[in-house]
DRENBAVO-280569 format. One record per residue (C-alpha): residue in three letters; x, y, z. Coordinates in steps of 0.2 Angstrom, whole numbers, padded with zeros to 4 digits, always signed. Example, Ala and Ser with C-alpha at 12.3 -4.5 7.8 and 13.67 -1.06 7.14 Angstrom:
% residues 2
<atom Ala, <+0062, -0022, +0039>>
<atom Ser, <+0068, -0005, +0036>>
***
This chain:
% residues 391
<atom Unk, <-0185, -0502, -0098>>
<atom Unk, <-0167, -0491, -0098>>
<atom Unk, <-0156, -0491, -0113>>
<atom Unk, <-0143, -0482, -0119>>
<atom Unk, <-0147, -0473, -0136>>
<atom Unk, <-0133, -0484, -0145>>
<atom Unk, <-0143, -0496, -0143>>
<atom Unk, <-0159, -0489, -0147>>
<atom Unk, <-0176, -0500, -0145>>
<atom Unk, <-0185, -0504, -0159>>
<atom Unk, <-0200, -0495, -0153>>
<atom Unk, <-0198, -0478, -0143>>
<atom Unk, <-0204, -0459, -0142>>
<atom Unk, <-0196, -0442, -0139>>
<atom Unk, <-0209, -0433, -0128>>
<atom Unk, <-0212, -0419, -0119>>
<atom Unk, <-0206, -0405, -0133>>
<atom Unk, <-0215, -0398, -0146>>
<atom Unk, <-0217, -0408, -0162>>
<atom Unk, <-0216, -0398, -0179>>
<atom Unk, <-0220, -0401, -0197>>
<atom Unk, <-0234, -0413, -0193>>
<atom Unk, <-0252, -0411, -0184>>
<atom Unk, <-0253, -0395, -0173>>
<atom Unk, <-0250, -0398, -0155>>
<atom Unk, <-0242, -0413, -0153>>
<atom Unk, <-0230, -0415, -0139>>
<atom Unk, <-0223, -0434, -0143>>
<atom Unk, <-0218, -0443, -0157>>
<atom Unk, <-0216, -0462, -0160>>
<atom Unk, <-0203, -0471, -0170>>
<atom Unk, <-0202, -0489, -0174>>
<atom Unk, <-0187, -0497, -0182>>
<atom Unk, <-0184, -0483, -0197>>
<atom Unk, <-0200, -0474, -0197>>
<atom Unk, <-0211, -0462, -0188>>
<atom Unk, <-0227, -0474, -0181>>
<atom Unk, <-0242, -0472, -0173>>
<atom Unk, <-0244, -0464, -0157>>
<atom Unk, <-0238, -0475, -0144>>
<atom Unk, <-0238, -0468, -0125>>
<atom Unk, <-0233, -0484, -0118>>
<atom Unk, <-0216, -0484, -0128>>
<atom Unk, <-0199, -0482, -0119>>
<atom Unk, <-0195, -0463, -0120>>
<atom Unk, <-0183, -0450, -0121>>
<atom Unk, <-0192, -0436, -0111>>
<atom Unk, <-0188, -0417, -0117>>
<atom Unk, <-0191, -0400, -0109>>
<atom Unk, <-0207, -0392, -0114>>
<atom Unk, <-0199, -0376, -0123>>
<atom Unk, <-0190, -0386, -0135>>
<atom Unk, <-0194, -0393, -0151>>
<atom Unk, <-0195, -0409, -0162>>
<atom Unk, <-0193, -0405, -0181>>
<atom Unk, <-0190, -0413, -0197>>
<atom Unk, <-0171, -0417, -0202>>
<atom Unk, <-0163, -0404, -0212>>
<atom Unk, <-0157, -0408, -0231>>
<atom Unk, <-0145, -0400, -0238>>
<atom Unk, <-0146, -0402, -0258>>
<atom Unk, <-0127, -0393, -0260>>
<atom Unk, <-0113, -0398, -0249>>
<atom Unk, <-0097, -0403, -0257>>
<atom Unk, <-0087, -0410, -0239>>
<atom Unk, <-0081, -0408, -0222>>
<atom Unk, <-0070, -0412, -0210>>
<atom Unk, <-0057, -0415, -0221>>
<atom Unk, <-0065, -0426, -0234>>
<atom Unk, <-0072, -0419, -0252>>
<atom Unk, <-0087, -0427, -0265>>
<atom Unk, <-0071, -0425, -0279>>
<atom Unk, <-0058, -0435, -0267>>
<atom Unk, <-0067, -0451, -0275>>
<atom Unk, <-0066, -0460, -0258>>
<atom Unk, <-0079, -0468, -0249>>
<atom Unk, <-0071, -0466, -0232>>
<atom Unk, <-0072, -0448, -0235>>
<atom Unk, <-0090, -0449, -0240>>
<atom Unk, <-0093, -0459, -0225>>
<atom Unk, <-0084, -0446, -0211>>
<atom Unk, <-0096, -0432, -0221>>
<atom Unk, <-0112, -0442, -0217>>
<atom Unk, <-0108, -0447, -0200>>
<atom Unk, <-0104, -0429, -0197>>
<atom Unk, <-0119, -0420, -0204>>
<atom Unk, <-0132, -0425, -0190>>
<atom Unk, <-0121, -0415, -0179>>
<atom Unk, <-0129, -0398, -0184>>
<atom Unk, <-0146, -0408, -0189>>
<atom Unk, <-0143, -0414, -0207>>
<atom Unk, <-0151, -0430, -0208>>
<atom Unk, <-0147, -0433, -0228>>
<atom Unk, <-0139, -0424, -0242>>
<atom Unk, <-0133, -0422, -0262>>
<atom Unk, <-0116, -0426, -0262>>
<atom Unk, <-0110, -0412, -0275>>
<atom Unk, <-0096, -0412, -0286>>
<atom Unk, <-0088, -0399, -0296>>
<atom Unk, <-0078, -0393, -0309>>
<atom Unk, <-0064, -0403, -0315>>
<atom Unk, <-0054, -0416, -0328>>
<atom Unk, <-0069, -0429, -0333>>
<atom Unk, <-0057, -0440, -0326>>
<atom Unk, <-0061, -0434, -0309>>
<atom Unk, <-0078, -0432, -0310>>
<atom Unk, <-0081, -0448, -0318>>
<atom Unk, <-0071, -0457, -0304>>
<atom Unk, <-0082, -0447, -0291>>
<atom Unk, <-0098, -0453, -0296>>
<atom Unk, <-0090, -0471, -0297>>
<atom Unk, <-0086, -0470, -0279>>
<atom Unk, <-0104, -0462, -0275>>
<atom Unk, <-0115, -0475, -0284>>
<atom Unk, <-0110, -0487, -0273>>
<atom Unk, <-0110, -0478, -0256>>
<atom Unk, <-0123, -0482, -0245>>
<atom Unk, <-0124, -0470, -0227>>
<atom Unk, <-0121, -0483, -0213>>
<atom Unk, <-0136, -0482, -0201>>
<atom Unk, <-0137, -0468, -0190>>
<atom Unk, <-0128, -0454, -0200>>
<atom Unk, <-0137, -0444, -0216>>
<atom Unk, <-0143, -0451, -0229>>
<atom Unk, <-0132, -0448, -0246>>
<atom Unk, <-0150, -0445, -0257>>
<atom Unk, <-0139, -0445, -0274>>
<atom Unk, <-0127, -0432, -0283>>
<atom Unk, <-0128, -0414, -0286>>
<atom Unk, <-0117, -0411, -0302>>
<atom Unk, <-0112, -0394, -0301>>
<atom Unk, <-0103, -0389, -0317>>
<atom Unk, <-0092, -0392, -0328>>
<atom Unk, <-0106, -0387, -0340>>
<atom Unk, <-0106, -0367, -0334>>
<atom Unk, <-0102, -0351, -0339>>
<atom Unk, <-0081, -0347, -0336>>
<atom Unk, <-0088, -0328, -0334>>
<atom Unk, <-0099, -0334, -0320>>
<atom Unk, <-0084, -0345, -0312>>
<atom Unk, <-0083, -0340, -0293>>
<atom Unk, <-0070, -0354, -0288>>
<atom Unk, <-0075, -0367, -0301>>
<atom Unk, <-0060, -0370, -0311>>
<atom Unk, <-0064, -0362, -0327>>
<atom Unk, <-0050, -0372, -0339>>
<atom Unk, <-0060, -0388, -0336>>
<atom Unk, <-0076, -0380, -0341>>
<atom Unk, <-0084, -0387, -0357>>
<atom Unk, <-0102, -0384, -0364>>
<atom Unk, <-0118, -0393, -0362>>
<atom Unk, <-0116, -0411, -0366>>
<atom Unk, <-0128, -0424, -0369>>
<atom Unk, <-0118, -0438, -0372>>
<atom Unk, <-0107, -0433, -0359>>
<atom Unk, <-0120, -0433, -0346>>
<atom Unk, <-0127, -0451, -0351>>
<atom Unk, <-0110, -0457, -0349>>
<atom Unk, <-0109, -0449, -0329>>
<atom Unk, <-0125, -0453, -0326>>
<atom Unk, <-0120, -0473, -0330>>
<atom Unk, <-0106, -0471, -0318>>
<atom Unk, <-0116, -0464, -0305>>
<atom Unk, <-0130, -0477, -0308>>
<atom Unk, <-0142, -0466, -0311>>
<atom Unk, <-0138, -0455, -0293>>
<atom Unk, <-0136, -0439, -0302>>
<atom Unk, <-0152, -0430, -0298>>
<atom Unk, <-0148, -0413, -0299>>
<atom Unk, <-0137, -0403, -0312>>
<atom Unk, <-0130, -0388, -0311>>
<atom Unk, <-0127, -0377, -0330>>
<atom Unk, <-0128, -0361, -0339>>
<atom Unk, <-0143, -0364, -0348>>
<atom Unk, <-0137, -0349, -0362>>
<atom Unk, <-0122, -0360, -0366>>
<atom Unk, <-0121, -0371, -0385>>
<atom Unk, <-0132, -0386, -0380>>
<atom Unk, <-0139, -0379, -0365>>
<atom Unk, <-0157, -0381, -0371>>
<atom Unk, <-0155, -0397, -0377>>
<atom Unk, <-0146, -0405, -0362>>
<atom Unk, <-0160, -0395, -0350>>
<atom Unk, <-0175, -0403, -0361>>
<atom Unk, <-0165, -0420, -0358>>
<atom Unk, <-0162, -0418, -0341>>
<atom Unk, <-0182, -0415, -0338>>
<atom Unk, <-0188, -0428, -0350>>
<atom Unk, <-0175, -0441, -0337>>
<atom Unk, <-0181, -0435, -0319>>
<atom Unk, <-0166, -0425, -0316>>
<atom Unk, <-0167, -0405, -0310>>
<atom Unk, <-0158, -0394, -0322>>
<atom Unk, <-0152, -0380, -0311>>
<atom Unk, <-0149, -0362, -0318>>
<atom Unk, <-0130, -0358, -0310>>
<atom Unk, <-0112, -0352, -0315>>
<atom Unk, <-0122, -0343, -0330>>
<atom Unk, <-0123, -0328, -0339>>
<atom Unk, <-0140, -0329, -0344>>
<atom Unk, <-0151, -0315, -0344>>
<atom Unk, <-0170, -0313, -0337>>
<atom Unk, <-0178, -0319, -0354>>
<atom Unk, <-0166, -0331, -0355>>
<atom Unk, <-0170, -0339, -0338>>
<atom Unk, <-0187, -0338, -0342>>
<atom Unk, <-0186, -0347, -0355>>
<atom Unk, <-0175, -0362, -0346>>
<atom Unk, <-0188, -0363, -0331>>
<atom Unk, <-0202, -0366, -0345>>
<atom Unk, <-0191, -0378, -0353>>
<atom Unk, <-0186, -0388, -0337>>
<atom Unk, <-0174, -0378, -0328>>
<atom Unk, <-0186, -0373, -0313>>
<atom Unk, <-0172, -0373, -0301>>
<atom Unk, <-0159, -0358, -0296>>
<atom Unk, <-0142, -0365, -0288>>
<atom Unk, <-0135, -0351, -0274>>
<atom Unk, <-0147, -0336, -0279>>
<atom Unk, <-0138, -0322, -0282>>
<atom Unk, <-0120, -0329, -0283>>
<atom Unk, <-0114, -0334, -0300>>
<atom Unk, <-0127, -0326, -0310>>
<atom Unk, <-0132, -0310, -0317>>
<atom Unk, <-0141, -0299, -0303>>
<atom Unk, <-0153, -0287, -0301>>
<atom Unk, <-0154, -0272, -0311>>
<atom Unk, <-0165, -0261, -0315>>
<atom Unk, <-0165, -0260, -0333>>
<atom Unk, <-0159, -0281, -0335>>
<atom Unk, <-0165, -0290, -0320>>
<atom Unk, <-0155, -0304, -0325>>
<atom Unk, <-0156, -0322, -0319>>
<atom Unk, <-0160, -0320, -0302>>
<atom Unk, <-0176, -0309, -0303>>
<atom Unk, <-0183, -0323, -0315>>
<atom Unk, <-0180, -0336, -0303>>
<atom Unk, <-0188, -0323, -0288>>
<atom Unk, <-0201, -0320, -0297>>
<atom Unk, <-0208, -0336, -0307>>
<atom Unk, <-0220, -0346, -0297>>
<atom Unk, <-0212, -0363, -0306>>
<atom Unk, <-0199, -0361, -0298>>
<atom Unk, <-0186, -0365, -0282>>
<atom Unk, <-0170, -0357, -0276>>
<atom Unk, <-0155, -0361, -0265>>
<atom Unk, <-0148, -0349, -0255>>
<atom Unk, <-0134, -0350, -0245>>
<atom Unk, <-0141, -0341, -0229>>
<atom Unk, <-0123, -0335, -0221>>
<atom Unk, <-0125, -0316, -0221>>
<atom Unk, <-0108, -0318, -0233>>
<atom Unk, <-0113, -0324, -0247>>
<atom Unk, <-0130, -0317, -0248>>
<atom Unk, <-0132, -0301, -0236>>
<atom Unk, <-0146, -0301, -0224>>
<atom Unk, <-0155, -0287, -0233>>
<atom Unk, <-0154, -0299, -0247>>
<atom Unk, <-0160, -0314, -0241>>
<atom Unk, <-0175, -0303, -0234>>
<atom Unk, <-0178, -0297, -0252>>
<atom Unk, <-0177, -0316, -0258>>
<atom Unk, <-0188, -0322, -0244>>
<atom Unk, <-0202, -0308, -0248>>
<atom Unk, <-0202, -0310, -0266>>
<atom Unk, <-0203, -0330, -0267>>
<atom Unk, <-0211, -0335, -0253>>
<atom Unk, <-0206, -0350, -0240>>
<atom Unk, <-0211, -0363, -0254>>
<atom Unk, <-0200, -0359, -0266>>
<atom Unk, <-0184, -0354, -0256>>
<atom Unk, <-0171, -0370, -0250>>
<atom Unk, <-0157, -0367, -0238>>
<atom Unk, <-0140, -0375, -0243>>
<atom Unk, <-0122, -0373, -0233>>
<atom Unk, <-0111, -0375, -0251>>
<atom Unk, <-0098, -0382, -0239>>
<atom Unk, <-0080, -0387, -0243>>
<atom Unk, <-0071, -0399, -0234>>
<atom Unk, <-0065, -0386, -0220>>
<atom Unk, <-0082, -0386, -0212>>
<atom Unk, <-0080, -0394, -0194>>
<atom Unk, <-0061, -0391, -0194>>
<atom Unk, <-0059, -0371, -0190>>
<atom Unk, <-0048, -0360, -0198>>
<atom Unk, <-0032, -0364, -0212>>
<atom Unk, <-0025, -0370, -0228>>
<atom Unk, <-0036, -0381, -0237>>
<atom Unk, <-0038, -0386, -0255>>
<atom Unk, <-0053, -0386, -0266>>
<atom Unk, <-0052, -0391, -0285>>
<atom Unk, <-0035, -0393, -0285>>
<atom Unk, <-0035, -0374, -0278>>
<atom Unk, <-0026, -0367, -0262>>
<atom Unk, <-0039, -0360, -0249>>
<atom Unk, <-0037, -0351, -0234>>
<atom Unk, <-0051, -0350, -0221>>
<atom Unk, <-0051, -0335, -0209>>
<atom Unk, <-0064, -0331, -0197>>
<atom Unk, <-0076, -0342, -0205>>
<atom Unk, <-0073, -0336, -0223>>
<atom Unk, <-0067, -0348, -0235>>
<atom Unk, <-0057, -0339, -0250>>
<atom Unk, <-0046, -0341, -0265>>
<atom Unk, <-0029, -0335, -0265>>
<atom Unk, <-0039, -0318, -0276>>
<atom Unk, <-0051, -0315, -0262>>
<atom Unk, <-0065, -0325, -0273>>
<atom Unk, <-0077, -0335, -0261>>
<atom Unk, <-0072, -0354, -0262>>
<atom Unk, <-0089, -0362, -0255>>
<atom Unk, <-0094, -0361, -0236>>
<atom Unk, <-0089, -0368, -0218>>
<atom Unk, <-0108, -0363, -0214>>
<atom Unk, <-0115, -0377, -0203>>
<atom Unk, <-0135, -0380, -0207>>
<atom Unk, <-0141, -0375, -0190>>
<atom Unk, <-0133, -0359, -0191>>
<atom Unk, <-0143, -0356, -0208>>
<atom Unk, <-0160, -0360, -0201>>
<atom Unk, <-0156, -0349, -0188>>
<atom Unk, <-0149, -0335, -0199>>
<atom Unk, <-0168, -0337, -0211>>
<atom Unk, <-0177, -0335, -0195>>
<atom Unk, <-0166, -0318, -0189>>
<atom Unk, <-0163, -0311, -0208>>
<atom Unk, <-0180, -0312, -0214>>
<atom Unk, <-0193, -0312, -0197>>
<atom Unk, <-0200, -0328, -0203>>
<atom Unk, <-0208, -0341, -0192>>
<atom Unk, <-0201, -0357, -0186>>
<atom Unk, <-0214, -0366, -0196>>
<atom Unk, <-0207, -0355, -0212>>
<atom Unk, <-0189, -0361, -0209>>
<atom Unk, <-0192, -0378, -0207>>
<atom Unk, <-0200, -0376, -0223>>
<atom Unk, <-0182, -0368, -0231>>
<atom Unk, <-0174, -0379, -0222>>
<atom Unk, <-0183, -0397, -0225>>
<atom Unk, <-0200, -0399, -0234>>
<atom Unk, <-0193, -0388, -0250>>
<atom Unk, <-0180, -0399, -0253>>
<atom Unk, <-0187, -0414, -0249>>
<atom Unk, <-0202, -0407, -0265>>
<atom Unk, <-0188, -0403, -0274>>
<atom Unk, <-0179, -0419, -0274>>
<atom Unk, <-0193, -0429, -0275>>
<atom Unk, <-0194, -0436, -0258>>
<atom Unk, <-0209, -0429, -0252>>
<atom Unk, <-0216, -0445, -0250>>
<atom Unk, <-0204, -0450, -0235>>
<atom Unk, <-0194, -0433, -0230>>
<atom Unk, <-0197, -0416, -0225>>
<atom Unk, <-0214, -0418, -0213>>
<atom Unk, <-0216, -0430, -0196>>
<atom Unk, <-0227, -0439, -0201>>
<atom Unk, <-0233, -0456, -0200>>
<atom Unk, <-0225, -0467, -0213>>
<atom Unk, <-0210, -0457, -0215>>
<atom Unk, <-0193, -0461, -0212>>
<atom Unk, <-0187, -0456, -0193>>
<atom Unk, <-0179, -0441, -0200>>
<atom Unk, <-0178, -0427, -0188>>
<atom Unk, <-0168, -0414, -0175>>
<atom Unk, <-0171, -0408, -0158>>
<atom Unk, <-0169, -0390, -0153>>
<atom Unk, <-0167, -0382, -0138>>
<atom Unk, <-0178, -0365, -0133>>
<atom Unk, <-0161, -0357, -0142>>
<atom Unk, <-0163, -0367, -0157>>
<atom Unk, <-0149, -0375, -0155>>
<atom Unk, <-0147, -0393, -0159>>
<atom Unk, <-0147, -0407, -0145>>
<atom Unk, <-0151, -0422, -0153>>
<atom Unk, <-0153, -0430, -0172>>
<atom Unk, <-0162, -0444, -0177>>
<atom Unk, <-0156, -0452, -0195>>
<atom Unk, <-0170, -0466, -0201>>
<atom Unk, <-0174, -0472, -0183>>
<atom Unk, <-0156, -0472, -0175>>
<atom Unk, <-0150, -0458, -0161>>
<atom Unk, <-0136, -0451, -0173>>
<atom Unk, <-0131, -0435, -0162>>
<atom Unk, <-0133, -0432, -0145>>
<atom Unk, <-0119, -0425, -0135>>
<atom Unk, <-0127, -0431, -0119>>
<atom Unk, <-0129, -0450, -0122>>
<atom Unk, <-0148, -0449, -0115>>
<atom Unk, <-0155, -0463, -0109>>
<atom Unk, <-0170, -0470, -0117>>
<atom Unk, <-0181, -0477, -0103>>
***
């Protein structure tokens, strides 16, 4: 049997390459129609060199665009071009993030997101990721501060109506009026209360992460450091075994010392890369806009007019890579920060994250470089600059 991978059989098998994030020394993994299968030698094949490796997709729980297209444009062609893009650096499914802004917006953005479905073969939109407006305008960083409001639960019922329930993780200062409440409401729901944009101090997170708020969004950025007398939010987050972190794994945003430091203290388990991407990832250097706000991106730093960091252009390979050279970890350990976590922490981990039988065909192939060759989304050959065949 020859095929081309645009049309891909039903039933077919990378081999050769190492397989990660399932039984140990596996050299060929099976995929029929959207899920990983049985072994099945006999099945058409794409064969792979032996120093490269199989892993699981990666997820990226905080991404607010790309080439061009942003969560907050409200349009589903934008969504779309940001799905079909992903796989390229070996996203396979993703939080479509919003941000700061008039309700209006944000309202009309979860709209357009509850009914988007990712077309086959690109990532898989997993829900929303409301980041802000319920933050701290201290802790701002390039959210726009003047549509900033405190905790709301009404306000959140309302979104969370118009996103058809999508919303699965939220983004707040927990110290804000209402933060409590709306963090015990958002745990009572099914939805992750993240501890971001906020002022709040050590005893404060604490007190959020028993409540609920088990979750840091962009360690270290947008909250109160560490200190040696007030360790603030982010040693809370380090240090509490109930809890998970993002990080954005750039070297920019977070130092590689730093990321080391976050890596030592809380462990592969509780550590989930993110990209925080605007809609200049993919498109190089220039003027862009995010949240009604001029950006410039030079050299791959993406700025306000003030010098204030205005999200990323980081591309997800790039991080895994960055975790693996900032921190000394092992592949296994990256794939961990890169997949598994998020999949836990999104309450996938049934499906995502691991390549294993049952599970959606989510997952990336990487060269002895780790760099990506080819992505899989749910069964469908969603990258692969070399158009293999599948014979």
């Amino acid at each position: 049997m020859h095929t081309s991978t645009n049309d891909t059989p039903r039933r077919w098998q990378l081999r050769g390459a190492r397989v990660h994030g399932g039984a140990a020394d596996v050299r060929a993994i099976t995929i029929a129609g959207t899920r990983i299968d049985v072994p099945d030698a006999d099945a058409p094949a794409i064969d792979l060199p032996a120093d490269w490796h199989v892993a699981p997709g990666f997820i990226d729980a905080h991404i607010h665009g790309a080439l061009g297209a942003d969560v907050m444009d409200a349009d589903a062609d934008g969504l779309a071009r940001i799905a079909r893009y992903l796989p390229a650096e070996g996203t396979t499914s993703f939080l479509a993030t919003t941000m700061t802004g008039p309700a209006a917006a944000i309202e009309a953005a979860l709209r357009v997101t509850a009914d988007f479905e990712s077309a086959p073969g690109a990532a898989e939109m997993l829900g929303v990721h409301l980041e802000g407006p319920f933050v701290d305008r201290d802790k701002a960083g390039a959210q726009p501060a003047e549509h900033m409001i405190a905790p709301d639960i009404d306000r959140f019922d309302r979104w969370q109506a118009a996103a058809a329930g999508g919303i699965r993780v939220v983004t707040l200062a927990p110290e804000q009026p209402g933060g409590d409440a709306l963090v015990a409401h958002l745990f009572r729901h099914g939805v992750r209360a993240s501890i971001g944009h906020s002022s709040c101090s050590a005893a404060q997170a604490e007190a959020a992460i028993a409540a609920g708020a088990n979750r840091g969004t962009h360690l270290f950025n947008a909250m109160n450091g560490l200190h040696h007398r007030e360790p603030g939010a982010a040693c809370a987050l380090l240090t509490n075994p109930a809890a998970r972190s993002e990080i954005i794994a750039d070297g920019l945003h977070v130092t590689p010392a730093m990321v080391k430091l976050a890596y030592a203290a809380a462990g592969r388990d509780r550590l989930m890369a993110i990209t925080d991407a605007m809609r200049a990832k993919g498109l190089g250097d220039g003027d862009y806009e995010l949240g009604g706000q001029p950006v410039t991106v030079k050299n791959g730093e993406a700025r306000l007019a003030d010098g204030t960091l205005a999200g990323s252009v980081l591309t997800f390979d790039d991080a895994f890579r960055n975790l693996l050279d900032f921190t000394g970890c092992e592949l296994a350990d990256a794939i961990a920060m890169t997949s598994t976590n998020a999949a836990a922490d999104l309450g996938v981990a049934d499906r995502k994250g691991a390549l294993a039988e049952g599970f959606d065909a989510d997952l990336l192939v990487l060269d002895a470089e780790l760099r990506v060759r080819l992505t899989v989304c749910r069964g469908r050959v969603a990258h692969d600059p070399e158009q293999r065949a599948i014979t």
